[in-house]
C-alpha positions in Angstrom: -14.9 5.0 58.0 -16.7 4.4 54.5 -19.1 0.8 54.7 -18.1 -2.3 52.9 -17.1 -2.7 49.7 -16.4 -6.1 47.8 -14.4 -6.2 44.6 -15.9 -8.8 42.3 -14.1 -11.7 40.0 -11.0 -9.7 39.8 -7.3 -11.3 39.4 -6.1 -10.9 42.9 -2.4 -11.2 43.1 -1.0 -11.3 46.3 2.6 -12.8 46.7 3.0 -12.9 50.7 -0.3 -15.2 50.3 0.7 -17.3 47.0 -2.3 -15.8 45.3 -2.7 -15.7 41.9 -6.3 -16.5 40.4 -9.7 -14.7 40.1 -11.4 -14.0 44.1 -13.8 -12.2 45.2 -12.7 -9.6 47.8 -14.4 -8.0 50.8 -13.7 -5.1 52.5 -15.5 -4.3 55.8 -14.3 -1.4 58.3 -11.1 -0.1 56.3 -9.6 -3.8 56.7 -9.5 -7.1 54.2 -12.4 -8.8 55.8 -11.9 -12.1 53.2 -10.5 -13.3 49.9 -12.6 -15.7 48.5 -12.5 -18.3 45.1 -16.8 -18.7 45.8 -18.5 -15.6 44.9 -19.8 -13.5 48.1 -22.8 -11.6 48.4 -23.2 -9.0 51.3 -26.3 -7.2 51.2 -25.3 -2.6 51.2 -21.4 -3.6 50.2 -20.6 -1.0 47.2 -19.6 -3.7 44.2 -16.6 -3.3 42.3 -17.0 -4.9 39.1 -13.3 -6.1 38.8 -13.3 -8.4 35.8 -10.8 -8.3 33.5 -8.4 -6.4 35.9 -5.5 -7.3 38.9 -6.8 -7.0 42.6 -3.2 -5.9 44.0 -1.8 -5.0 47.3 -1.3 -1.0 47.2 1.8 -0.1 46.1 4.8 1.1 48.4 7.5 3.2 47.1 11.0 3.4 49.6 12.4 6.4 47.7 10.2 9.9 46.9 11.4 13.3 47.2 8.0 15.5 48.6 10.0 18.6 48.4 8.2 19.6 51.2 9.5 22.0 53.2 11.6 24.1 51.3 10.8 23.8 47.9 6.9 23.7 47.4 7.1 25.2 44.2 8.7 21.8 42.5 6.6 19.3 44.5 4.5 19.4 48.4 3.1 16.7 50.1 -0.2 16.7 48.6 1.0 17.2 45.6 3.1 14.1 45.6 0.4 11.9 47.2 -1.8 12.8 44.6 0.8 11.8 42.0 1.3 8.4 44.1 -2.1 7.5 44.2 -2.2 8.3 40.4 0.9 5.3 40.3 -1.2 3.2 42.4 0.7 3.7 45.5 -0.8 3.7 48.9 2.8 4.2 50.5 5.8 6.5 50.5 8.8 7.0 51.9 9.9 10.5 52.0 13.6 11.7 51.8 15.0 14.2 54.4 17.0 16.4 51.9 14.2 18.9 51.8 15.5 22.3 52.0 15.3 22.4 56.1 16.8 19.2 56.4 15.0 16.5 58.0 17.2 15.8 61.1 15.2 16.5 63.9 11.8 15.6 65.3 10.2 19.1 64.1 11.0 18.7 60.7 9.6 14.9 61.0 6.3 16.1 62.6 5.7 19.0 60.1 5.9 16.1 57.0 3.4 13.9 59.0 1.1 17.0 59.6 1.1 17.8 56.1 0.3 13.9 55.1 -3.0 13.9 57.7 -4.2 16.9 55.7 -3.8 15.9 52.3 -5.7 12.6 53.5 -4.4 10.3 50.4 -1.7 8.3 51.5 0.3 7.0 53.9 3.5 9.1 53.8 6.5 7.6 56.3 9.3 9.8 57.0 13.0 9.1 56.7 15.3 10.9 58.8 18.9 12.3 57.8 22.0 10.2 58.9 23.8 13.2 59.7 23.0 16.6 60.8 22.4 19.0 58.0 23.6 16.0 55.3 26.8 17.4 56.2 28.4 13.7 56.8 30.0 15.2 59.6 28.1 14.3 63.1 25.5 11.7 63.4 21.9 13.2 63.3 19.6 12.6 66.8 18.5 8.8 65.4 16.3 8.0 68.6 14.8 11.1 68.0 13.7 10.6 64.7 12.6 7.5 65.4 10.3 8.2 67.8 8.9 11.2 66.1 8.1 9.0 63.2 11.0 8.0 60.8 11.0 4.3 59.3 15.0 4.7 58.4 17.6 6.7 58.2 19.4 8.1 55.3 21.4 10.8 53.7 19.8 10.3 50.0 21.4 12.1 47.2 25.1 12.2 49.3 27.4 9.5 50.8 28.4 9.3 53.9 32.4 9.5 52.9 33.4 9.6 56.3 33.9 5.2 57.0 33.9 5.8 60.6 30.8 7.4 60.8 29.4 5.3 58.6 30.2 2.7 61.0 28.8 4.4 63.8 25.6 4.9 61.7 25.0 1.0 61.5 25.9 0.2 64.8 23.3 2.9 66.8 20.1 1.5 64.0 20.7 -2.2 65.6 19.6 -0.6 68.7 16.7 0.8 66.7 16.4 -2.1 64.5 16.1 0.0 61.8 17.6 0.2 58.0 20.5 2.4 57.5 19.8 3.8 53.6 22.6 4.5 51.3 23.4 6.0 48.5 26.5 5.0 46.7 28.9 7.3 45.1 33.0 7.7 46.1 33.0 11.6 45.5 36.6 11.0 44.8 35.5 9.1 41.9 32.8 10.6 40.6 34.5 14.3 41.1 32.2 16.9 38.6 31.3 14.1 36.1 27.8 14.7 34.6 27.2 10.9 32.7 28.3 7.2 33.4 31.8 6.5 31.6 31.3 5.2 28.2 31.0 5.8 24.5 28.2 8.4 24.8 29.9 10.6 27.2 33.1 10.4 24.8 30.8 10.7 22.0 29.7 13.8 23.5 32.6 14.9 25.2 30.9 14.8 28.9 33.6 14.5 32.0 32.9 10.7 32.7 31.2 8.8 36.1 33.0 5.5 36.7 31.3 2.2 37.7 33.7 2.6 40.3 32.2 5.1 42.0 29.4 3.0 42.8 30.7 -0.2 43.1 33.7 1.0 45.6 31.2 2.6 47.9 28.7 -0.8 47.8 31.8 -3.1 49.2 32.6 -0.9 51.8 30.0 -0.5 53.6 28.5 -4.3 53.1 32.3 -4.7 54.9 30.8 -2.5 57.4 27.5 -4.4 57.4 29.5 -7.9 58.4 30.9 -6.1 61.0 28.0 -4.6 63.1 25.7 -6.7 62.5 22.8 -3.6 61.0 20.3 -3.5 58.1 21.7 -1.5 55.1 19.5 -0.7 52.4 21.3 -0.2 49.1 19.0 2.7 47.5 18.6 3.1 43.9 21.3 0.4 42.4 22.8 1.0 39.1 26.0 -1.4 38.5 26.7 -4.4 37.4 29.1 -4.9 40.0 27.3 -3.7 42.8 24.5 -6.6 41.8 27.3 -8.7 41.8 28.3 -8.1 45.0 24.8 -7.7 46.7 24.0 -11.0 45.4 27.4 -12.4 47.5 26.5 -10.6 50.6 23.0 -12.5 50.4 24.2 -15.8 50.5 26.1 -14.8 53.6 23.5 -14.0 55.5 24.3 -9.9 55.8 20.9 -8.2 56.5 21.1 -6.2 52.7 18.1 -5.1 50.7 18.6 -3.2 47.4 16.0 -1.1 45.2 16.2 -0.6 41.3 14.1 2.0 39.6 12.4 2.1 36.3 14.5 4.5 34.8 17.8 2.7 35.9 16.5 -1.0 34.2 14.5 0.7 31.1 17.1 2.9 29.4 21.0 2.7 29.2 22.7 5.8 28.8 22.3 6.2 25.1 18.9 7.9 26.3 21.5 11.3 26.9 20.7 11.5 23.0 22.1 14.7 21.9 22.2 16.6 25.8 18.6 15.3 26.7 19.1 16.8 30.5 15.6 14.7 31.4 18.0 11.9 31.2 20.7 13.5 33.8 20.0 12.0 37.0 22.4 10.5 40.2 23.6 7.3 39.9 23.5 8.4 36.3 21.7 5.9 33.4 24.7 3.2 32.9 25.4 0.9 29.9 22.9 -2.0 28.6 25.0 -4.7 30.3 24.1 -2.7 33.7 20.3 -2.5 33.0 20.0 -6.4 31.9 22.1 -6.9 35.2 19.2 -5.3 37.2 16.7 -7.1 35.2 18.2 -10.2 36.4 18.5 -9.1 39.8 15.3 -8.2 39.6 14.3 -11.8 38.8 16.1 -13.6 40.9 15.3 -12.2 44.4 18.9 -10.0 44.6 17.4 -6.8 44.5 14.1 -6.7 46.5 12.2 -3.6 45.4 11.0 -1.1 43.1 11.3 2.5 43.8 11.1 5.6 41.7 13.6 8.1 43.3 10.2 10.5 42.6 12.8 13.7 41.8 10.7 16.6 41.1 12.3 19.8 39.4 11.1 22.9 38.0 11.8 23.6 34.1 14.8 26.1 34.2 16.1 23.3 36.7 16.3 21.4 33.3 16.7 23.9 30.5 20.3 24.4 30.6 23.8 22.9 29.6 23.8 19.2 30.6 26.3 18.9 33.1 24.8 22.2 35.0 21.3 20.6 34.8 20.1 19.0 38.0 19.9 15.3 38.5 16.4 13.7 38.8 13.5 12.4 37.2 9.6 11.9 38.2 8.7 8.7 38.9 5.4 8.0 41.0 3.1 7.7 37.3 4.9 5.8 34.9 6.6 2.7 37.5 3.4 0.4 36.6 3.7 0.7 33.1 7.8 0.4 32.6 7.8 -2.2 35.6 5.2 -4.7 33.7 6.9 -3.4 30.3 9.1 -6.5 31.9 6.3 -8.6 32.2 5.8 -8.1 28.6 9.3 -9.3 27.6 8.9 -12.4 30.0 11.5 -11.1 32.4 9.0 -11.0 35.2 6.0 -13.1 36.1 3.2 -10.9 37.3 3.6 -12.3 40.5 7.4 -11.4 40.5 6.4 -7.8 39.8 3.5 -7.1 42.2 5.9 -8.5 45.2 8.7 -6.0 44.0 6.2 -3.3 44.1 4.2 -4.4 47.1 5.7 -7.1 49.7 9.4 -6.3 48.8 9.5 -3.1 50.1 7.1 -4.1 52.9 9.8 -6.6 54.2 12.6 -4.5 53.7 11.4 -1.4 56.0 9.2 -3.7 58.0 6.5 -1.3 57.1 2.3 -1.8 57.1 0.7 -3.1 53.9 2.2 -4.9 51.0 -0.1 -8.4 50.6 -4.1 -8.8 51.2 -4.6 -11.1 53.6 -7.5 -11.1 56.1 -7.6 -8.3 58.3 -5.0 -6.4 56.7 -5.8 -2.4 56.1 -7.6 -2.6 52.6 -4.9 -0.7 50.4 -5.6 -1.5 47.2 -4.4 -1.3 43.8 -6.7 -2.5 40.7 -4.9 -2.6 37.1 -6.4 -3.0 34.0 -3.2 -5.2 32.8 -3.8 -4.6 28.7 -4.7 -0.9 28.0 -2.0 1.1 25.8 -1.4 4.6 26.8 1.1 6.8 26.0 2.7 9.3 28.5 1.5 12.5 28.5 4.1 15.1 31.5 1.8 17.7 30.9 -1.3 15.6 32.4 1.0 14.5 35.6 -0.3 15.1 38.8 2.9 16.0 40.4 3.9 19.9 40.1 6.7 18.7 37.8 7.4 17.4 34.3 11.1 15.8 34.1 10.8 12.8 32.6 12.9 11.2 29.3 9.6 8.5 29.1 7.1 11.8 27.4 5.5 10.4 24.6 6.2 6.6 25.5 3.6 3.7 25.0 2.8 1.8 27.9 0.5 -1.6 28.5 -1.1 -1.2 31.9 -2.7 1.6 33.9 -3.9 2.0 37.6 -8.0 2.3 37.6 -8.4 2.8 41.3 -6.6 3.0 44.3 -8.0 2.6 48.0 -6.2 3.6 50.9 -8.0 2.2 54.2 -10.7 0.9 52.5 -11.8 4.5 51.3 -11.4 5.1 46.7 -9.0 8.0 46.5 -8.1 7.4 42.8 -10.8 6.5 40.0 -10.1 6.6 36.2 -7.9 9.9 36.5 -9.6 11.7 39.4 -8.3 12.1 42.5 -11.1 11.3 45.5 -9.9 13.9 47.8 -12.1 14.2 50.7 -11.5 17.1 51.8 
């Protein structure tokens, strides 16, 4: 356990506690020992000068692919917590479409193993809705729970099959757990490679509906009245779906929804001429969709941020666009396109820290998110006005697929603790190991 440590006269924004103004925070024992407005003074704590910078919550992300196992050579466990600390998250979630699925208490153990020993962050398993991601028979879900998983989801396919869907909903009640979706009617989608629209015609791409999306979001919020369970709407990209989400709200149905920085920063004119860094699943839709997730954003409707951290290898990318594989990397770049909407007054810095720290806390029920005393000490500290541009080739995940190389951003992680111990410092990982 490292000794105390007190951040000094930083901004500490902490939404769960209505903070907002310069403190003074302690750290005694791994935990938040106080936040104070009076300067403190405790004889041996290490000082952080914070001045000038935000004193956040760490940051949780619902939605990161580790890779790990199956595919180490895109992304492994330790890779990807080094690249979440870099991002200025304490917290992942990590999908079960690894390439030995993760439907069954082994595979759940073998991810948690690989998070002790990489010693960064906290990494919380999700467990596969059905066995193999086949959508065919329900995966052991008591099981993965009590090896370790926070939710279940198939990530990256729908569950077509309506009955099973059902089914799906109705066992997590007993579990009390979210049921995580992602939305695409295959039937609609079929083999298209870019959201319908003038680019895709421009460039002669078969076309994704909204539809395929927004078809898949009613049903299973239908579903949702039905049984009663927590559904969590993973990586929303329509118009329509917001639309609907926001409905199911003021109903009462236990919904959360995610948006990520790639989905409510570019529209899908970023294809450019076949840019395959822009290919990813729900694909980039048109501007109306983005400023539709902004305002979901600000108004409460969609609850969190999350990158949808797709690692892939270079040959995954370097070929015709509809062969290329969906994905982009996320964990590095969400501060800086997440307060890009601070910047443009669509978010109030409070708005955005809760959607990258209490948001997703609530909607898995998970550890972490705010700063109150005697909370572990993850923490985040920003330095709110430096300019940087991004730089794939300085990333500290394994890959490099990203359409924002070369962008300027306002805002950068400085440190991140994790249990009261400084794992990230001005571009160095603290490994201690």
């Amino acid at each position: 356990m490292s000794g105390p440590v007190l951040f000094r006269r930083g901004r500490v924004i902490d939404p769960r506690s209505g903070v907002d103004g310069v403190r003074d925070v302690l750290v005694q024992d791994g935990k938040v020992a106080q936040v104070s407005e009076a300067p403190l003074q405790l004889s041996g704590a290490e000082v952080v000068d914070a001045q000038g910078r935000w004193v956040l919550p760490g940051f949780i992300d619902l939605h990161v692919h580790l890779r790990e196992p199956g595919e180490e050579g895109k992304e492994t466990v330790l890779t990807g917590s080094r690249s979440a600390v870099a991002g200025g998250f304490t917290a992942v979630v990590a999908m079960p479409n690894t390439k030995v699925v993760n439907d069954s208490a082994l595979v759940t153990e073998l991810v948690l193993s690989r998070a002790r020993a990489a010693g960064l962050c906290h990494v919380y398993p999700a467990g596969a809705i059905t066995k193999g991601l086949k959508g065919e028979e329900l995966a052991e879900m008591g099981e993965l729970i009590s090896a370790g998983c926070v939710c279940i989801t198939d990530d990256g396919r729908p569950v077509m099959n309506a009955a099973l869907m059902r089914r799906a909903l109705q066992y997590a009640t007993i579990f009390d757990i979210p049921v995580m979706v992602h939305e695409e009617d295959l039937t609609l989608s079929g083999k298209g490679a870019m959201t319908e629209g003038p680019t895709a015609t421009r460039l002669g791409l078969l076309p994704i509906p909204p539809s395929a999306e927004v078809a898949m979001v009613a049903r299973d919020l239908v579903l949702l009245e039905e049984t009663g369970g927590r559904l969590h709407i993973a990586h929303l990209s329509c118009e329509g779906s917001v639309r609907l989400v926001r409905e199911a709200k003021k109903r009462g149905l236990r919904v959360t929804a995610e948006a990520t920085p790639h989905h409510f920063t570019l529209d899908d004119t970023a294809v450019g001429q076949y840019d395959t860094h822009a290919k990813m699943n729900p694909p980039l839709r048109l501007r109306r969709d983005a400023e539709a997730l902004r305002e979901a954003l600000a108004d409460g409707t969609i609850d969190a941020i999350a990158t949808d951290h797709a690692p892939h290898g270079v040959l995954d990318k370097q070929v015709e666009f509809d062969k290329g594989i969906n994905g982009v990397v996320g964990l590095e770049t969400a501060l800086g396109l997440t307060l890009a909407l601070v910047h443009e007054g669509v978010l109030s810095p409070l708005k955005a820290v809760e959607l990258l720290t209490d948001g997703p806390s609530r909607a898995f029920g998970l550890p972490g998110g705010h700063l109150a005393p005697g909370s572990t000490a993850d923490i985040t500290l920003v330095d709110p006005e430096v300019e940087w541009a991004v730089d794939a080739e300085r990333f500290f995940s394994k890959s490099r697929n990203t359409p924002f190389n070369g962008r300027l951003l306002k805002g950068r992680v400085t440190q991140t603790w994790v249990g009261g111990r400084l794992v990230f410092s001005d571009g160095q990982i603290k490994e201690s190991r």
